[in-house]
N, C-alpha and C positions, 0 to 999 in steps of 0.2 A: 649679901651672899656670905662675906666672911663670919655675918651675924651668927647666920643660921648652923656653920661648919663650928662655932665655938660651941655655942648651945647642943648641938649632939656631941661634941666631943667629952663635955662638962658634963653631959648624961652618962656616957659612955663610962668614965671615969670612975660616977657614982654609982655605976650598976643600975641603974633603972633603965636603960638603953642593951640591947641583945647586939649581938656584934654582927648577927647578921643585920638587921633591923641598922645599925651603924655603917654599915659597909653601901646597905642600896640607899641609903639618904645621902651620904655624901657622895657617891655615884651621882646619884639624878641631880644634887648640885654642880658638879663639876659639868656633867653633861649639857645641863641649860647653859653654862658658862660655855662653853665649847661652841657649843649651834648659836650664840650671840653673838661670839667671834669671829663664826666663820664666814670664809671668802670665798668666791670663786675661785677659781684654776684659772680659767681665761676670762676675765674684767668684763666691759662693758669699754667699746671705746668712747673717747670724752661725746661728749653731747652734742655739745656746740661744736664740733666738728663735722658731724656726722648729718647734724640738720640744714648744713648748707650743700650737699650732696641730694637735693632732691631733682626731680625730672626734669622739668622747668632751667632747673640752672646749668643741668648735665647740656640740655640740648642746645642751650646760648651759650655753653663753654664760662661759665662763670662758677664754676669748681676749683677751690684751692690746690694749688698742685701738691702732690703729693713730699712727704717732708727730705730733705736731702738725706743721702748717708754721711755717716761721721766719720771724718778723717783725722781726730784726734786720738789720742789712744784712752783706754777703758779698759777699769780693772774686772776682772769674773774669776769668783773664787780664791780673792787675793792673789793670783797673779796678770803682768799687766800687759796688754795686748794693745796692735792698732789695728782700724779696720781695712789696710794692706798684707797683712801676716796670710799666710797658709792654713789650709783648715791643717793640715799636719804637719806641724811645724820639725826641721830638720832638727837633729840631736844636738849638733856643735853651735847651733843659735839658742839654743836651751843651757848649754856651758859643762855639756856631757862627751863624754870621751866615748867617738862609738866604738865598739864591739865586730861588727861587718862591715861584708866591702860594700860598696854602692850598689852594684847589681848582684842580689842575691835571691835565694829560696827562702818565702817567708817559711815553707814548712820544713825544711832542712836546718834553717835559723834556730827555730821555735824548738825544736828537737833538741838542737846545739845548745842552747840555755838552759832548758829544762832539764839537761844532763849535769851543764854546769853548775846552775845551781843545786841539787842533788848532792854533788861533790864538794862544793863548800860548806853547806850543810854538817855533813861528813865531818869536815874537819877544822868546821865551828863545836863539835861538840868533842870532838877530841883534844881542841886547845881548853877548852873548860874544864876537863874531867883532869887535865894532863897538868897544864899550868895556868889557870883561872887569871891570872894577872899578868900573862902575859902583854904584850904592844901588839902580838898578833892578833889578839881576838877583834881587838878596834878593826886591821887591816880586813879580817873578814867578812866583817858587818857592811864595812863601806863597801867592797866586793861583792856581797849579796846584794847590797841596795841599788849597787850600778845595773847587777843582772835581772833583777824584778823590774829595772827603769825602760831596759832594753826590751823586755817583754810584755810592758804593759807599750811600749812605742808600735813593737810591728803589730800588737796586737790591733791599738787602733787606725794604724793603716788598715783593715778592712774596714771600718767605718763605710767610706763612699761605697765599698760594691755591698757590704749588710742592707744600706738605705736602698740601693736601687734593687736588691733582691724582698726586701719590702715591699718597694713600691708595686713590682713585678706580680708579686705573691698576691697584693690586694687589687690589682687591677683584672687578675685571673677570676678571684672570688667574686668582683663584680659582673664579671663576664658570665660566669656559671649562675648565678642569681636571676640574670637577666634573661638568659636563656633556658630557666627552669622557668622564670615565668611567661616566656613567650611561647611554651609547649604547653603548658596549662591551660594558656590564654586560645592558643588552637585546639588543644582537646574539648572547652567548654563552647570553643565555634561549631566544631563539629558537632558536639551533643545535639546542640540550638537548632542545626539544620537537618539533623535527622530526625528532631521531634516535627518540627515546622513542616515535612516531607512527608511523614508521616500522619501526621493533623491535617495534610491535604488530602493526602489516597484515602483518609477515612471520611472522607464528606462525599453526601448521595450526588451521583450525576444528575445533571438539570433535567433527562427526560426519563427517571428511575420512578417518578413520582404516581402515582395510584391513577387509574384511566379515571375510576369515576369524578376524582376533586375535577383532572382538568374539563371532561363532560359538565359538571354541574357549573363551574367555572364557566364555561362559553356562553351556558343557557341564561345563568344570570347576568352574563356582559349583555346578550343580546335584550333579553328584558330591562335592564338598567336605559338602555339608548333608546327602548320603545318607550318606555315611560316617561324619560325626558321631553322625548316628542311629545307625548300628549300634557301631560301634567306640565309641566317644564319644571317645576320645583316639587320635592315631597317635605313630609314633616322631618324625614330622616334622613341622611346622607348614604347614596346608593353604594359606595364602595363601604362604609361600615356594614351595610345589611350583607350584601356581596360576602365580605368577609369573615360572618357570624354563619351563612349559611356552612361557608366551607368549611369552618370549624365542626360543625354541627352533622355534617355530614362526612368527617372522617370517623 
């Protein structure tokens, strides 16, 4: 790969290479390089885990139990957590100085910061314009970063009701999915049984049928049975004859 990225570059260089011409070659290298690399999003789990989970062992109970949770602590995103912690962990466990009282109004909060911040703001850019070297500007910076820490906190306090308003939201869409196709599923029963009802009322009633077939019908039932008597057998089978007559005679 690297070959082939030096060799058009070394064209390119030389002018015998067009810069578009330059640009989709090493595209389509880098591309194949990409689609070699890549991964799934969600793995495959191991193998040899998964093939001792067959039926046979589910129903003897010889299925490895499932792996314990971790009680040691574990870093994510370079800070370090155990698996005891709070999905929202409080402020003053974080080493932050909060802002509100315990029981408050996230959206009265949010307001209150969003105003605060605003006003630091303010007079972050008035220490700059005013006295650029002042010790204040540090104090401000810290002050803003306390209040963006504060808002990005209550912010994910709604986490837990966002997930269950998710969850909420997609179990509605499955519902209306399921219920568009069970009206479908009734609208093409009904079709089915109007055609079917229909395809009955249009078939002849069993004594609609022409006098003279059933007349030439009896005549040759009763000469079929008299010829039996005498003959007892013919060359021809009497219900084939029978039945060529009445053709022949509609």
């Amino acid at each position: 790969m690297d070959k082939s990225i030096n060799e058009c570059w070394e064209q390119y260089l030389e002018g015998t290479l067009k810069t578009s011409q330059f640009l989709q070659t090493v595209g389509g290298i880098y591309g194949r390089m990409a689609e070699s690399q890549q991964v799934s999003a969600f793995p495959l789990p191991p193998m040899q885990y998964v093939n001792q989970y067959t039926d046979e062992n589910v129903k003897r109970g010889r299925v490895p139990p499932p792996p314990q949770p971790m009680e040691d602590t574990y870093t994510m995103f370079g800070n370090g957590f155990t698996s005891d912690d709070q999905v929202i962990r409080p402020l003053e466990s974080q080493g932050f100085r909060r802002l509100h009282p315990q029981a408050y109004d996230h959206k009265r909060e949010l307001k209150k910061l969003n105003h605060s911040i605003l006003a630091n703001f303010l007079d972050l850019l008035d220490i700059l314009i005013k006295a650029p070297e002042s010790g204040k500007r540090h104090e401000k910076l810290e002050d803003l970063n306390l209040l963006f820490i504060h808002m990005h906190h209550l912010i994910n306090e709604f986490r837990p009701h966002q997930a269950r308003e998710t969850l909420r939201v997609m179990m509605e869409l499955q519902k209306k999915k399921r219920d568009e196709t069970s009206e479908k599923f009734q609208s093409y029963l009904d079709k089915v049984k109007d055609l079917i009802q229909a395809s009955a009322n249009a078939l002849p009633d069993e004594f609609s049928l022409d006098s003279k077939v059933l007349v030439k019908s009896e005549i040759l039932t009763s000469e079929m049975s008299d010829s039996e008597q005498v003959n007892g057998s013919g060359d021809c089978d009497q219900l084939d004859r029978m039945m060529c007559d009445i053709v022949e005679g509609m």
